[in-house]
N, C-alpha and C positions, 0 to 999 in steps of 0.2 A: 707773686708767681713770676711775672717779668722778672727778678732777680735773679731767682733758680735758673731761668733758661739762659738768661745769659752768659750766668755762669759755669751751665755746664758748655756752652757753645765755644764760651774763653777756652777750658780744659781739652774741647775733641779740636780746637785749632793751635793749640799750642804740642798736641802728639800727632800733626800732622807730617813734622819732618820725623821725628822720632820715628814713627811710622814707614817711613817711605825709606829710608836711612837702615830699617830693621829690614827689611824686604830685600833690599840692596845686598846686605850682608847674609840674610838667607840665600841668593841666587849665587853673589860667589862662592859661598861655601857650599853649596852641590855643585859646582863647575870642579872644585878640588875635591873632591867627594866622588865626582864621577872620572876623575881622572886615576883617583886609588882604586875606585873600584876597579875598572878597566885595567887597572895594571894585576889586581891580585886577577881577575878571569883570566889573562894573559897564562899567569903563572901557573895555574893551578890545570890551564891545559897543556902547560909543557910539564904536568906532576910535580912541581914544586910549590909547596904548601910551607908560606911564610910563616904560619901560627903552630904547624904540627912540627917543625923543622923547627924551631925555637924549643919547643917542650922538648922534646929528642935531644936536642944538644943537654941542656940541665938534667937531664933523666940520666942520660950515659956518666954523665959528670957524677952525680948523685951515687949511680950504682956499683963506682970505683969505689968509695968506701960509704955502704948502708950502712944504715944504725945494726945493731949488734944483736938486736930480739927483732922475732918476726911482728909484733904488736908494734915497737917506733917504729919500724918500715913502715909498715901498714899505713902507719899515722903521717910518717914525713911524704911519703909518697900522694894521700888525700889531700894534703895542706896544701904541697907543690899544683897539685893539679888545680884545686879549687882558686890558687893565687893566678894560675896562667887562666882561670876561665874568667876569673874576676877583670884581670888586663885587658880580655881578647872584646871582652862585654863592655870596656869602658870605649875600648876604639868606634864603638859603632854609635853611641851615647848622642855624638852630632846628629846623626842623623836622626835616631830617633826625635829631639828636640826639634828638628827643622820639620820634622812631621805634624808635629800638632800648633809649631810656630809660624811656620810658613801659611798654611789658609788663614790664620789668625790673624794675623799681620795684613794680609791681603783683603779680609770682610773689613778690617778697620781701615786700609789705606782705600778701600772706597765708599763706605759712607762717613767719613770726613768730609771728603768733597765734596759728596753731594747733599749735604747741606747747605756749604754754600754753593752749589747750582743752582738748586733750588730759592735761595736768598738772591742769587741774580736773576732768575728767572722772573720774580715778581718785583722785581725792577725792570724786567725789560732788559738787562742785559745777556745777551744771546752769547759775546764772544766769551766772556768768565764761566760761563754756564759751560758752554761744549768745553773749554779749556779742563774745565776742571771733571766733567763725566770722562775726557781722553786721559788724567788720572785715576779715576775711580773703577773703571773699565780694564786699565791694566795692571794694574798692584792685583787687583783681581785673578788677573789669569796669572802675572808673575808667581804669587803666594801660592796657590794651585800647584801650578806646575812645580815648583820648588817641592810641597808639601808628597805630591804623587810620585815623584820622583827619588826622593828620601825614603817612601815607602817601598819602592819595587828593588832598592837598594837594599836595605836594611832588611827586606825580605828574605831575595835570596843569602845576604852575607851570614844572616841568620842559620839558613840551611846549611851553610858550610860551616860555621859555629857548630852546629852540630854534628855535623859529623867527623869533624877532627878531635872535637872532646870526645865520641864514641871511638875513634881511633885509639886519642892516650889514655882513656882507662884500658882499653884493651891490653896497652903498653904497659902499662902500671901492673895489671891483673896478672901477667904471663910474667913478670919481673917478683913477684911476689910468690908462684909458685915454682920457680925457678930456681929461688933463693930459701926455699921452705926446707925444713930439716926433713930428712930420708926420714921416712917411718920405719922403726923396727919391728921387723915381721911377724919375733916372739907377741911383741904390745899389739898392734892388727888381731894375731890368733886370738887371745887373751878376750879382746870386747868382741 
């Protein structure tokens, strides 16, 4: 049994920097994360909408020469739409991963340590001990705060994901009946 623990004690001291190195890279990456954020709320209070103002642009483009039946419209217009959701959804992808990576990283970058706190503790060493609870302590709050923060982000940008895809079908919808053949009035009477 002594082997097993030792051996897993090797394994949680050797993802000790791994650990602490992931937490690392979680924190700067919401510091850039909260700086895009901060730039798209910027923008979208002066009504400029980077992700609907991009679809707009390919839409207009698009609607210089549509497919030639109202069925490929239909279709290239769904495709087009579902590729710019697919894009708008990969951009957020960070954060969601710092959501569930970030506390994770954080419960591991503190009971690491405090193992061996604990291992100095019953040696009677007091300095290793606190040394290492003032790591365990804040990988803790670090991975937290990263994890809560990725969340309130990815929240709202979520919301706003929505409702610029409820914008460009609208776009798409009004472009579709726009471009629909005039009904003839004789065929109308008829059914």
């Amino acid at each position: 049994m002594n082997i097993l623990e030792s051996t897993l004690l090797t394994i949680a001291n050797l993802l000790y920097y791994p650990v602490i190195v992931g937490v690392l890279l979680a924190l700067v990456q919401q510091a850039l994360a909260a700086g895009k954020f901060l730039n798209e709320l910027k923008q979208r209070r002066g009504e400029r909408f980077k992700w609907r103002e991009a679809f707009q642009k390919q839409h207009e483009t698009y609607m210089e020469a549509p497919a030639s039946t109202d069925k490929a419209m239909e279709y290239d217009l769904i495709y087009r739409l579902r590729q710019w959701q697919q894009k708008y959804s990969k951009s957020l992808s960070a954060n969601r991963l710092v959501i569930k990576a970030g506390p994770t990283l954080g419960l591991m970058g503190t009971l690491i340590p405090m193992g061996t706190a604990l291992s100095s503790l019953s040696q009677g060493d007091l300095m290793i001990m606190s040394a290492n609870m003032v790591t365990a302590f804040t990988t803790t709050v670090v991975g937290m705060a990263c994890g809560l923060t990725a969340f309130l982000m990815n929240y709202k940008q979520t919301e706003w994901m929505k409702q610029d895809l409820f914008e460009c079908e609208a776009l798409c919808e009004r472009s579709l009946v726009e471009h629909a053949p005039e009904e003839n009035p004789a065929e109308v009477l008829v059914s």
